[in-house]
Structure formats: C-alpha cells, structure tokens
C-alpha positions in Angstrom: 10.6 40.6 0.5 7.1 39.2 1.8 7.3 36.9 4.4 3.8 35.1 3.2 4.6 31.2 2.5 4.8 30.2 -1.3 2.2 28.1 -2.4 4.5 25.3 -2.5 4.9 25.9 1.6 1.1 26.0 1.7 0.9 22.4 0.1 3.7 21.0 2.3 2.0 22.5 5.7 -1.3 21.6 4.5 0.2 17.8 4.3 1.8 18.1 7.5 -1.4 19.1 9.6 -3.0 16.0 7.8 -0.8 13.8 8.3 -0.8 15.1 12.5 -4.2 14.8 12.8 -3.9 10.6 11.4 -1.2 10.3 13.5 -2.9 11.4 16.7 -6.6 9.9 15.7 -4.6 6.4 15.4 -5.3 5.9 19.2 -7.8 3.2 21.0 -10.2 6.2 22.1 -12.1 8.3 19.3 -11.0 12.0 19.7 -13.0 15.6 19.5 -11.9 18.7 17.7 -11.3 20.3 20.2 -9.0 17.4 21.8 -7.7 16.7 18.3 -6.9 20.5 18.1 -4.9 20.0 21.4 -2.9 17.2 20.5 -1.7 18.7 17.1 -1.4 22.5 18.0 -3.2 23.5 15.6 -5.8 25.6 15.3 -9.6 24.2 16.2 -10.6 25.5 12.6 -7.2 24.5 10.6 -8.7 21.3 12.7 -11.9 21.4 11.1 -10.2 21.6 7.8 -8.1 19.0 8.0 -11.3 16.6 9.3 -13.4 17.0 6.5 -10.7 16.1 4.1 -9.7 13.2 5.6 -13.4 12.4 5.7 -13.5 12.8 2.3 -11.2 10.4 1.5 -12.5 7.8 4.0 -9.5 8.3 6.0 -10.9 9.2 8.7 -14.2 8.1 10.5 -17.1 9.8 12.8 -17.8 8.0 16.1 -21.6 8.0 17.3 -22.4 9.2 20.4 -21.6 7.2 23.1 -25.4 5.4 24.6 -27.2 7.5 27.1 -25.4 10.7 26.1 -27.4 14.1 27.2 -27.7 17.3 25.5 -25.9 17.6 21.9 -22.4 15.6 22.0 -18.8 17.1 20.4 -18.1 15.3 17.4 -15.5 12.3 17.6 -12.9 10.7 15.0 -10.8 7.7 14.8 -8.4 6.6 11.9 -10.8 4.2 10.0 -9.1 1.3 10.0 -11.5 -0.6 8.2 -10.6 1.2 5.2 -9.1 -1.2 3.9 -6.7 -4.3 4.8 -2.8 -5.5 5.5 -1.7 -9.0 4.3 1.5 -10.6 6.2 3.1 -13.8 4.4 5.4 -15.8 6.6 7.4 -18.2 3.9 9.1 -20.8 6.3 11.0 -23.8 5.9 7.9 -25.8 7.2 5.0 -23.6 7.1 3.5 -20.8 5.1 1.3 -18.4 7.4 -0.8 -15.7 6.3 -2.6 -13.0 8.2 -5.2 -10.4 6.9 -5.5 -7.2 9.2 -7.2 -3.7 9.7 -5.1 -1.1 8.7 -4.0 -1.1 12.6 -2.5 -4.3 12.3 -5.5 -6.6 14.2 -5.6 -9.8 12.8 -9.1 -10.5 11.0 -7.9 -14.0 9.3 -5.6 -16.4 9.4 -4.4 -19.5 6.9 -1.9 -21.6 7.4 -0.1 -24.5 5.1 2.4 -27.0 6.2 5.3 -27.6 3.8 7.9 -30.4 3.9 11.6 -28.7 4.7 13.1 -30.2 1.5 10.1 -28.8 -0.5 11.6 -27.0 -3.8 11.0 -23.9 -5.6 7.5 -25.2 -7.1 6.1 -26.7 -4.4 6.5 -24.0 -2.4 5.8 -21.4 -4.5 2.5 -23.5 -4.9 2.0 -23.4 -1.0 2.3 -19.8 -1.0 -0.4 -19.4 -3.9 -2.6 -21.7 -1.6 -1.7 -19.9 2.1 -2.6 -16.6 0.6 -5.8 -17.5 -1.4 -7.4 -19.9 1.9 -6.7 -16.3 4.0 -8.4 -14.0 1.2 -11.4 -16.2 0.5 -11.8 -16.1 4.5 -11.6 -12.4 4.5 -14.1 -12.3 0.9 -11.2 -10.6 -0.9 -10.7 -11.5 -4.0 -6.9 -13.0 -5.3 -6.5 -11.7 -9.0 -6.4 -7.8 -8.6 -7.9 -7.5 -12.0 -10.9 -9.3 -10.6 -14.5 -7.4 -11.2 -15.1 -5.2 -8.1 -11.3 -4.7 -7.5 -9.6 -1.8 -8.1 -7.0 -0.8 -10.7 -3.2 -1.1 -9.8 -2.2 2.3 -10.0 -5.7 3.1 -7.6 -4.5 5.6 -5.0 -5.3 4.5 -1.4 -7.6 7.3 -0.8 -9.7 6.3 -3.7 -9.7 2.9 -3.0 -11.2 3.8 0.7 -13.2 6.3 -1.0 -15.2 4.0 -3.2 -15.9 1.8 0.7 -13.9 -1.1 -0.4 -12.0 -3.0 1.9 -9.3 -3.9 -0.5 -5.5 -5.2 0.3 -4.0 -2.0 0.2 -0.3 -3.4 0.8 1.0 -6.7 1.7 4.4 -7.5 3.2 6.4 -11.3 2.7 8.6 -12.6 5.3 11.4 -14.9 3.6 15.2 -16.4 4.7 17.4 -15.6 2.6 19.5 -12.1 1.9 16.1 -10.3 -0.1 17.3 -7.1 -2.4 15.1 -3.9 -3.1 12.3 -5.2 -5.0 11.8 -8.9 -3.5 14.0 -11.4 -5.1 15.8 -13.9 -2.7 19.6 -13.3 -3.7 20.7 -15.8 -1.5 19.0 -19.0 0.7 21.2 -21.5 2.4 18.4 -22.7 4.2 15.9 -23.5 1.7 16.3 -26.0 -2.0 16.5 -23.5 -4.7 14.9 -20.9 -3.1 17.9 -18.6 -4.0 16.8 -16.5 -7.4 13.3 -16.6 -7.0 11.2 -13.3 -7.4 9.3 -13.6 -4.3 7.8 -10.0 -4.8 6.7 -10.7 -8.3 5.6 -13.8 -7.7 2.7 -12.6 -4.7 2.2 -9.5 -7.3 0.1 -11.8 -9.4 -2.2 -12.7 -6.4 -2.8 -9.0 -4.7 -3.4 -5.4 -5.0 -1.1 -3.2 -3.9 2.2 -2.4 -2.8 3.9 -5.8 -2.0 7.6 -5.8 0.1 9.7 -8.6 1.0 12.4 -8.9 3.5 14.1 -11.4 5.3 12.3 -13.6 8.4 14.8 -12.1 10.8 14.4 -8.8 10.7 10.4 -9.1 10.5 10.8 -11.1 13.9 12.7 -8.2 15.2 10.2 -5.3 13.6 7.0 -7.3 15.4 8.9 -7.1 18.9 9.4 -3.5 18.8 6.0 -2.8 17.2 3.7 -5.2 19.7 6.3 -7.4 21.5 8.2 -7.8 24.5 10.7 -4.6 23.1 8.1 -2.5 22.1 9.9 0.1 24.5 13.4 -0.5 24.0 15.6 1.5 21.4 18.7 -0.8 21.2 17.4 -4.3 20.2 19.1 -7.9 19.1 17.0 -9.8 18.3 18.2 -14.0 18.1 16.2 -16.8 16.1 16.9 -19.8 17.9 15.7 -22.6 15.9 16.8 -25.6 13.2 18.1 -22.1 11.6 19.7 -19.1 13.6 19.9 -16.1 12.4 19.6 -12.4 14.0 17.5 -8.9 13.5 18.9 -5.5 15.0 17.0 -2.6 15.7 19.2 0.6 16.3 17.8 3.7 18.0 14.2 2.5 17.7 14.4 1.8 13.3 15.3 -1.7 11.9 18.9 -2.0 10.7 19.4 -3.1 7.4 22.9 -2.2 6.2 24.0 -0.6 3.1 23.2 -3.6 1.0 20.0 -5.2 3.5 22.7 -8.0 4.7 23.2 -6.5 8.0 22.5 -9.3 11.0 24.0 -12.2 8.8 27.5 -12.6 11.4 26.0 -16.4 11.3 28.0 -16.5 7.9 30.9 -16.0 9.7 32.1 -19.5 11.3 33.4 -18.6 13.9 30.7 -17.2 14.8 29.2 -20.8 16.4 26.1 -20.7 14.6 26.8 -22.9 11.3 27.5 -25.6 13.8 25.3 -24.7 16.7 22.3 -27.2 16.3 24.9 -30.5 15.8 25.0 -30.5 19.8 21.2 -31.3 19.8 21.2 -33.6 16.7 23.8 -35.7 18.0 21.6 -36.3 21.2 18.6 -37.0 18.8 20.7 -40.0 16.9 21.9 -41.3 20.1 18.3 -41.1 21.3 16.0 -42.4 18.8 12.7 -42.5 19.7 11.2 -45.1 21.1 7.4 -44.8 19.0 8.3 -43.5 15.5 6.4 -40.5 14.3 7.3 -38.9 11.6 5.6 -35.7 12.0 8.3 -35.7 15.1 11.4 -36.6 13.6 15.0 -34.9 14.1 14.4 -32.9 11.3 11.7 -30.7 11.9 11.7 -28.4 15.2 9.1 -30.3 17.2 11.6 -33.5 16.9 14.1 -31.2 18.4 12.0 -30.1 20.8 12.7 -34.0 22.7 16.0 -32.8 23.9 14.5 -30.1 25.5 12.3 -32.0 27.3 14.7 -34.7 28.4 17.3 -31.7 29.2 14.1 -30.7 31.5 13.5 -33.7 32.8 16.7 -34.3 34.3 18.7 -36.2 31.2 22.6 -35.1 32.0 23.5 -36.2 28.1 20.5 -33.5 26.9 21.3 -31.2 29.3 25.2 -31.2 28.1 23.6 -30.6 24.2 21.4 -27.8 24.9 24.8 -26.4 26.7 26.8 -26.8 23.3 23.9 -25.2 21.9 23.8 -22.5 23.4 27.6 -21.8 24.0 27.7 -21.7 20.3 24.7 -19.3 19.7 26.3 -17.1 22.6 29.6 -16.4 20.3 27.7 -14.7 17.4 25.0 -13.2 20.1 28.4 -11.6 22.2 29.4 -10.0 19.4 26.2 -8.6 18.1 26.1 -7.2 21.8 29.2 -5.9 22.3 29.1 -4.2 18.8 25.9 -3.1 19.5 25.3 -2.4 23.1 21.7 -3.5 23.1 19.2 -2.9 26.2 17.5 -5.8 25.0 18.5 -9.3 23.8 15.1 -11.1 22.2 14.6 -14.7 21.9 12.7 -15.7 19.6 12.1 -18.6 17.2 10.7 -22.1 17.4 13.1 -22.9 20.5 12.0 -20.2 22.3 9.0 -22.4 23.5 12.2 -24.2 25.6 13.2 -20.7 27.1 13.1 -22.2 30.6 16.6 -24.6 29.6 17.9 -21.8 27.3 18.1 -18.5 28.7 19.9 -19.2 32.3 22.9 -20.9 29.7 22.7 -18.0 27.3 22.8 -15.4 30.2 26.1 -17.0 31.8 27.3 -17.4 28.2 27.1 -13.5 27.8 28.1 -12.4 30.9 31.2 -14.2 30.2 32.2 -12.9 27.4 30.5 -9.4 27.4 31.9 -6.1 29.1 28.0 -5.5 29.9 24.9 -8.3 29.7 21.9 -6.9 28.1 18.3 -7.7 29.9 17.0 -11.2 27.7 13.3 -11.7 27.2 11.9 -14.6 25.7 8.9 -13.6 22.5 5.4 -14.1 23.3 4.6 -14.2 19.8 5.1 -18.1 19.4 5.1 -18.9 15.3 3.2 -15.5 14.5 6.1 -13.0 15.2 7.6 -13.2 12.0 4.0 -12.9 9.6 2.9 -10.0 12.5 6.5 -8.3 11.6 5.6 -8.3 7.6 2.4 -7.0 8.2 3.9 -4.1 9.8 6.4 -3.9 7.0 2.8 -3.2 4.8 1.6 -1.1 7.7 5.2 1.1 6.9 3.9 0.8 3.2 0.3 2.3 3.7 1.7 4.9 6.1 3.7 6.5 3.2 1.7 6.4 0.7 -1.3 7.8 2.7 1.4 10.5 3.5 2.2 10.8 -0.4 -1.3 11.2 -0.5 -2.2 14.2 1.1 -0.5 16.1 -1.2 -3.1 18.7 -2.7 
C-alpha cells in the first residue's frame, strides 16, 4: 500500500496551511516568511506557496518597508482587512445601532436611530431600513445588493476581494427575542408584535452577503469574550441589567446556545426574580415623580430609571431600599446560572450597568449568600455598543468560514 496522501488529503492539507498562515497574519504587526514559516511549521517554501495564493485572492496583503530601512528588506504580510466590510445591527427596544467594520472588527461607521419602546412591527422595521442605510451611505456602500458596482449574491468572498471592492461581506443582527436558525423572532415579550417577524429576510433585502440573527443576550456576551472585560475567561455569565434582564453564557470559551438556541432564558422561569425585578425601582419612580417633567426622561425608558440610581447614590434610604429589591431579585436567576454553571466570571452589562457603583457591592452579597462559590463580577466597558460589537463578531464567525470554505482548491 503507498503511504503517498490521496489527492483528496492534498486538498484538505493544502486548505489547512492556508487557513494557518490567515490565522497567524491576523496579528497587529505585519509578519515575514520566514517568521510566518515559524509560527505555522511549515515549511519556508510550502510558505511561499501559500502567500501567493492568498495574494491572489486579495486575502492577504504586502506591507512596504518600514521608512529608513537599509539594504533590501524581507517581505511582510498582514491579513487585508480592508478587503472588505462587517455590518453589526443592534435592534433595541429604544434604539437601532449600526456599525460598519474592517474585516478585523474596527469600527469605520456608525448610525444610530432612536425608536419609541411601544413602536410596532412597521415602525421599526422602518428604523432598521433607516439605521442601516444612514451607516452604508457613511461608509459609500451601496444598500440594494443588486445595485451597479455590487457584486452578485452567490459572489464568493475571494472574488469579491479580488475584484478590490470593499463590499459587506456578512452582516450579523442583534434582536430580543428567542431567534431560530435562519433569523425569524419566534418569540418577543419585550417588544409589540415583534414575535414572527423575519428579521433575517427582512435586512436580506438591504445587504450582500451572509446575514445572521441572534438574540441581544448572547451578542452582549460574544463581544465580552471577543474585546471585553472576559476576553480571557472560559466560564462566562453574562447578566443584562436593564428595563429588560436577560442572560448570555459562554462555556469553555464558545457561546452557549442550547439544543433549540433558548439556552439563558431561566428569566422565564418566575421564580427566578427577574419578571418582577424592575417593579422595586418603578415603584420609587411613581412615589417620586419628577419635579421638571421631561419626557425624554420618563419611567419608562432607562434614563428615567437611571433617577433612582442617582438618589440611591446620593443618600435617598427609599432608593437605596429599591435598587436592593432589584437586585435581590436579579441575584436569584444570576445564583442559579452560577451555581449550574460555575463561572470565573459574572458580566454586567446593560443600560444599568452605567450605575455599577450601587449595583455590584448588593449583587456580590446577594451571591455569596446563596452560592457555594462567588464568581469574580466585572462591570462592561462597552456602554450601549456591546451588543452591535457582539453581532459584528457573529459576521466576523460568518466571513471566517466561508473564507475557510474557500480555500478549497
């Protein structure tokens, strides 16, 4: 029997060296052969090889000589992020955000587009349109993918890099709601008649390429392992603590979606505390009107909530007794999550997280009491942009497969 490799095995190694080399060329500093040859053991010609295909397809990018260099400089590669471009959608309950990125996630453009909470399915659907068309004019993309100049749908990536366009080459949609496999909402408590609607099909009409949709929650929890405070933790809950609370997990370093994507939803549960968690803090707010009437600050929106908070900070005992219920609710769902899980890290994130300084001391005696072992808790530094930086990295996932896909001979 000859121990020579099939030409199958050929195909499959030949893929696998390409896709080391993008892996390791994916770094902050431009990399020679010989370094690149290093990093992937393989050898400095299979190297070679594997360079000028990926220049070829405009995966891959030369680096000019650093100024002042002497003599006859080693050739240097980096990933060529500017291939192409990421879109991230964050659909909230009072804002749409969109972000356009490289294809290493760095935000390029922003749009966002406030939306009244009781909105329905139209008027937000007509927000999205809006959100996403302000960020792609910014970024001179245009929104139809049948536009002249774009390319076709079934485009690979490499050709679309190829022909030097810098095209949406996937787009990720952050959403409440329990999302199935091809982006319809199945179900949205949150949110008027939200449940039903074909988010994924609905942002197809607007973009090229691949377009996923998953729920807020999980996003949040994808951005904090990719950029954010848990960026080196395995074992991750992650809590939104807002008008809404809900929860991502992130088990042995890959997000946690269950058999049927519903995984994280114990808030369904009520018992759980969460379902009548935020009642503490409204029931403050109608004992407490305000005393100038504004309504871009009322009780219902997170900003009006944000007034207990501040009294709690300031000293107010009746505030500071609400932002305890609050919490003692949120800490009987969170104690679960942790003591099914074991996390090393409990994430806060959300728009109450800007009030971390009244919430986390509560939530940390809350879990100690109640858990056999209290996970570290850091507060995210991604304010309102955690959950659109989580779906671009849901496209990011996208590109990263089918640039895989594509290497095949």
């Amino acid at each position: 029997m000859s121990d020579e490799p099939a030409g199958g095995d050929l195909s499959r190694l030949r893929q696998l060296n390409a896709a080391a080399v993008l892996r390791e060329s994916r770094g902050t500093q431009p990399l020679t052969l010989t370094e690149l040859s290093k990093r992937t053991g393989l050898s400095r010609a299979s190297t070679e090889d594997v360079a000028r295909d990926l220049l070829g397809r405009g995966w891959l990018t030369e680096v000019a000589p650093a100024p002042g260099t002497v003599g006859r400089p080693a050739r240097r590669y980096r990933f060529n992020s500017g291939a192409g471009r990421l879109l991230g959608v964050d659909v909230g309950g009072h804002k749409i955000l969109t972000l356009v990125t490289d294809l290493d996630g760095e935000v390029l453009h922003q749009a966002r587009v406030d939306v009244p909470a009781d909105a329905g399915r139209r008027e937000r659907l007509a927000a999205v349109d809006h959100c996403i068309t302000k960020a792609l004019t910014a970024a001179g993309i245009p929104t139809n993918p049948r536009a002249p100049g774009t390319p076709p749908a079934h485009t690979s990536t490499g050709a679309r890099a190829g022909a030097g366009g810098a095209w949406i080459w996937a787009t990720g949609v952050a959403t409440t709601g329990l999302v199935d496999g091809v982006g319809k909402v199945m179900l949205s408590d949150s949110l008027p008649e939200w449940s039903g609607v074909d988010l994924g099909a609905h942002v197809r009409r607007l973009v090229p390429g691949a377009v996923r949709v998953e729920n807020d929650c999980k996003l949040a929890a994808l951005a904090e392992t990719w950029r954010g405070v848990a960026r080196y933790a395995k074992d991750v809950v992650f809590l939104l603590a807002g008008l809404r609370t809900g929860a991502g997990l992130i088990i042995d370093g890959k997000l946690h979606r269950g058999f049927a994507n519903w995984s994280g939803e114990i808030g369904a549960l009520p018992a759980a505390g969460w379902q009548q968690a935020p009642r503490h803090l409204h029931t403050w707010l109608e004992n407490n009107p305000p005393t100038t009437p504004d309504p871009a600050r009322n009780g219902g929106s997170a900003s009006g909530v944000e007034r207990v908070f501040v009294a709690a900070r300031g000293g107010d005992d009746a505030a500071r007794v609400a932002v305890e219920g609050y919490v003692g609710d949120l800490a009987i769902g969170a104690s679960a999550l942790v003591l099914t899980l074991d996390p090393q890290l409990v994430v806060i994130g959300g728009g109450f997280s800007r009030s971390a300084d009244v919430l986390v001391e509560p939530l940390r005696r809350e879990l100690e009491r109640w858990c056999l072992r209290t996970p570290e808790i850091r507060v995210s530094s991604f304010a309102d942009e955690g959950v659109a930086l989580g779906a671009v990295r849901l496209a990011l996932d996208e590109v990263e497969a089918a640039i895989t896909d594509g290497l095949r001979p």
